[in-house]
N, C-alpha and C positions, 0 to 999 in steps of 0.2 A: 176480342179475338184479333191476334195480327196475324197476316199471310202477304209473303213477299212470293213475286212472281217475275221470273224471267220471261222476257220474248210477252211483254204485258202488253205493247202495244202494236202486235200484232191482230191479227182477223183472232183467232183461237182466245187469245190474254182480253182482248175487248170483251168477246162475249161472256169470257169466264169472272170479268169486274161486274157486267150487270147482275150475274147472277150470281154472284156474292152478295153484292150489296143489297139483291129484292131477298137474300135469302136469309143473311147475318144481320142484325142490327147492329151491331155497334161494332163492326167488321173495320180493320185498318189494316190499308192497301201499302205495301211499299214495290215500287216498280224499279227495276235496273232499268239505267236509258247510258247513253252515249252522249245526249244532248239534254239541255238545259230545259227544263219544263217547269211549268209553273204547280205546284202544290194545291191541294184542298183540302178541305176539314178532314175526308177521311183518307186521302190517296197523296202518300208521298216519293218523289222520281227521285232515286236517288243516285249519282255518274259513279258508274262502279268501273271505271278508267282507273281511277288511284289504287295502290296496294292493300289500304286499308278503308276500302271504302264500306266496310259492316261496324264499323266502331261502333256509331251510335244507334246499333239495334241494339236492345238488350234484353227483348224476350220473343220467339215466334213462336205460332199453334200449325205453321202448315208453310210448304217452300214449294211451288209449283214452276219445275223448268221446263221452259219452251224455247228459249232463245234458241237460236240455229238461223244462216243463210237460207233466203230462199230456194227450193230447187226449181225453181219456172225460168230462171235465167238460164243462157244455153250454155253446157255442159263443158264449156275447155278446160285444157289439160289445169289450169289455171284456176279455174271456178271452179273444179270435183276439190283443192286441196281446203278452198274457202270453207268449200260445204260442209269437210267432215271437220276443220281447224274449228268453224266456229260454233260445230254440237260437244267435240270434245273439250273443250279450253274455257267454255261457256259452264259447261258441267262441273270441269275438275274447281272452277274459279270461287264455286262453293262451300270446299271444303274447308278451308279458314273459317269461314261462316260458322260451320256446326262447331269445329272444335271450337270456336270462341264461346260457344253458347253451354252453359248449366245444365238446361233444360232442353233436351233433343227437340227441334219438332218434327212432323211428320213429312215425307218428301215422296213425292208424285214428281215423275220424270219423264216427260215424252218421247216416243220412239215412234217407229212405222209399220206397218203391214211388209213392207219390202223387205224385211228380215225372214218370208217365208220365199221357197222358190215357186216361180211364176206355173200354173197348170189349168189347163179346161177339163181336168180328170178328179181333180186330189180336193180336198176340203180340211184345213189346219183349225186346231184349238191351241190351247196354251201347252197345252204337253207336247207338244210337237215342237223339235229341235235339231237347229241346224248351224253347219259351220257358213262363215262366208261364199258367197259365189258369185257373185257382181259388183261392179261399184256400191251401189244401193247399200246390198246386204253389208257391206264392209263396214258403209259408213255407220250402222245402223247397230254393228256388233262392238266397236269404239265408240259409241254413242253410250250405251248400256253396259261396257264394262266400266264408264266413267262413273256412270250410277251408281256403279257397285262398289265403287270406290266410296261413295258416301256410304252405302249401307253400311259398309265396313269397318265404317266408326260406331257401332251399334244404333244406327238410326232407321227406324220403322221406313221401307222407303216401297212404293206400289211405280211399277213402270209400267207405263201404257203405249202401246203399238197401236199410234192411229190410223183407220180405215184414209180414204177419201173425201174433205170436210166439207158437207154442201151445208152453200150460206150463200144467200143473193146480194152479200157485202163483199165479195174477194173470193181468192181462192178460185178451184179446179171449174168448179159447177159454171160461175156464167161464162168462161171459156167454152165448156162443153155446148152451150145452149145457144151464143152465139151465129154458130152456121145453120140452125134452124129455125132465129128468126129472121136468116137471111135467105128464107126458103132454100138452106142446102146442107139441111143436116142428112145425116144417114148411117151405115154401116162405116165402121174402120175393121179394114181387113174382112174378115168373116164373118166379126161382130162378136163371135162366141166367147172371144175372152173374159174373165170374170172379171166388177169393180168390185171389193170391199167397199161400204161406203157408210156414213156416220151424218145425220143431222146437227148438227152444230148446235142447234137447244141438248141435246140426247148425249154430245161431245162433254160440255159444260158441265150437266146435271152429274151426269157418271161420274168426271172427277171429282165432282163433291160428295159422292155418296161415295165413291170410294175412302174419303178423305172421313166421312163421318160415322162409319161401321169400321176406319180405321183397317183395311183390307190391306195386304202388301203381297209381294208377287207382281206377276207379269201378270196384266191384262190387255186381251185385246179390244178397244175402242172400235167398234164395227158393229152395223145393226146383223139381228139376228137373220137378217135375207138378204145374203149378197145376189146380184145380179150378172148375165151377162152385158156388154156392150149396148148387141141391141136391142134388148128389155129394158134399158136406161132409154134409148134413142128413141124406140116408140112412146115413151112412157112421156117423155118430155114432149113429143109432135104431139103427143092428145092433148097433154095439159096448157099447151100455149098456143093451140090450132092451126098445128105446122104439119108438114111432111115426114113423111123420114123416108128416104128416097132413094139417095145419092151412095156410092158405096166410094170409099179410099182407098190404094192396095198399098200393105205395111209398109213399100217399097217406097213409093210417097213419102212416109210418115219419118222415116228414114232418113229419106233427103234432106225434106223441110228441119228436124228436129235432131239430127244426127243420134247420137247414145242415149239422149234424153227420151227417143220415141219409146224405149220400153214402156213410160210411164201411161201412153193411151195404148200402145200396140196389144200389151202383156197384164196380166193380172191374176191374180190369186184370191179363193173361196174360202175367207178366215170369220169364225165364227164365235162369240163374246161369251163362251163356256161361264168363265170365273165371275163375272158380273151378273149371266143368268142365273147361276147358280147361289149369288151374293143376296139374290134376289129386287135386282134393278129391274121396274118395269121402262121401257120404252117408249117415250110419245110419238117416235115416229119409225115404226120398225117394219113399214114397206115404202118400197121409193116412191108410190104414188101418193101417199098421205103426206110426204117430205116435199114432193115438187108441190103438191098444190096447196100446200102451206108456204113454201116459195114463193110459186110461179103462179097461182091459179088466181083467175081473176074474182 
């Protein structure tokens, strides 16, 4: 089995190599990098900088893109073009790839929750559609029509809109957890905002069960109990024997984080329809079982 992965060595492409490999045997990795890496028996880096840098595949079972800029750097006019340049250009830089290839493989595309509009009222599944209306969503709608770009070579392609990725490796979560081990977590704003949010084991698994019941469509990567803020904030003070105390007003969040604050200020209640329905069970489908397989001592 070969599967090449963009954005592999990232928090999301790490955890998704372990669980290939505890879950394939005789799995071989090929990873896009930018830089020079050293090779292993079964995991090969390959500088996809050159125009032809797919020559020497010449068969895959599965193509998982993650690559994209970070969004945690702060938002200038300057870093919103990196953001969406390096989900679209990362994507389309694919498509040489398929047509070279005989044999189509199967293509899982990352996307976001941010492609639903922000509400403490409304609860989104996969049937639910919408035009752009913020940065976010823009980037997020150029993101996935790149995908479709590939489908449209007739390649079986599943695009997933991921939740929020808690993992005690990187990522949102130990930023979140931070000002409560510094006794001064609490409310942002109201608190009542909704997170989407995905275990990172629950992230991984899903891609490959989508990848091996061969599913295609939009899914949303998100456990089946989204939360408010501060259902998250208390949930974290019991499981690490903090507080939750302190309250932010969005005005703050604003300051400190300029356009980027939508990302803690705002949130939306997206729930994983096409997967439950795929019949994916969940290992960690409430935030308490998630932190204290995280966080609990």
């Amino acid at each position: 089995m070969n599967i090449l992965i963009t954005g592999g060595t990232g928090l999301v492409g790490s955890a998704l190599i372990n669980t290939i490999q505890r879950k394939y045997e005789h799995a071989h990795i090929y990873i896009t990098t930018r830089s020079a890496k050293q090779n292993s028996n079964d995991i090969t880096y390959i500088n996809w900088e050159q125009d032809d840098w797919y020559q020497n595949i010449q068969h895959l079972d599965l193509v998982i893109n993650l690559a994209g800029a970070s969004l945690n750097n702060r938002w200038t006019k300057e870093y919103k073009e990196t953001i969406i340049k390096s989900r679209v250009e990362s994507t389309e830089k694919l498509i040489p790839l398929f047509k070279s290839l005989n044999k189509k493989p199967f293509f899982i595309s990352a996307s976001a929750v941010g492609y639903y509009p922000a509400s403490k009222s409304l609860t989104y599944d996969e049937a639910d559609t919408f035009k752009p209306f913020d940065f976010l969503s823009k980037t997020i709608y150029l993101w996935e029509q790149s995908a479709h770009k590939v489908e449209a070579l007739g390649v079986d392609t599943a695009i997933c809109r991921f939740g929020v990725v808690f993992s005690n490796q990187g990522g949102a979560l130990p930023l979140m957890i931070k000002p409560y081990q510094c006794f001064a977590g609490g409310n942002i704003g109201d608190g009542q905002q909704p997170y989407s949010w995905i275990h990172i084991d629950d992230l991984a698994e899903g891609i490959l069960f989508i990848y091996d019941k061969q599913l295609t469509g939009i899914f949303n990567m998100t456990s089946p109990q989204p939360i408010t803020q501060q259902q998250l904030g208390t949930t974290i003070a019991h499981v690490i024997h903090r507080p939750h105390w302190t309250k932010v007003p969005n005005k703050v969040m604003d300051i400190v984080l300029g356009e980027q604050s939508v990302m803690v200020t705002k949130g939306q209640s997206v729930l994983p329809d096409h997967l439950l329905q795929a019949g994916y069970t969940f290992k960690y489908p409430t935030v308490q079982l998630a932190l204290e397989q995280l966080y609990g001592e």
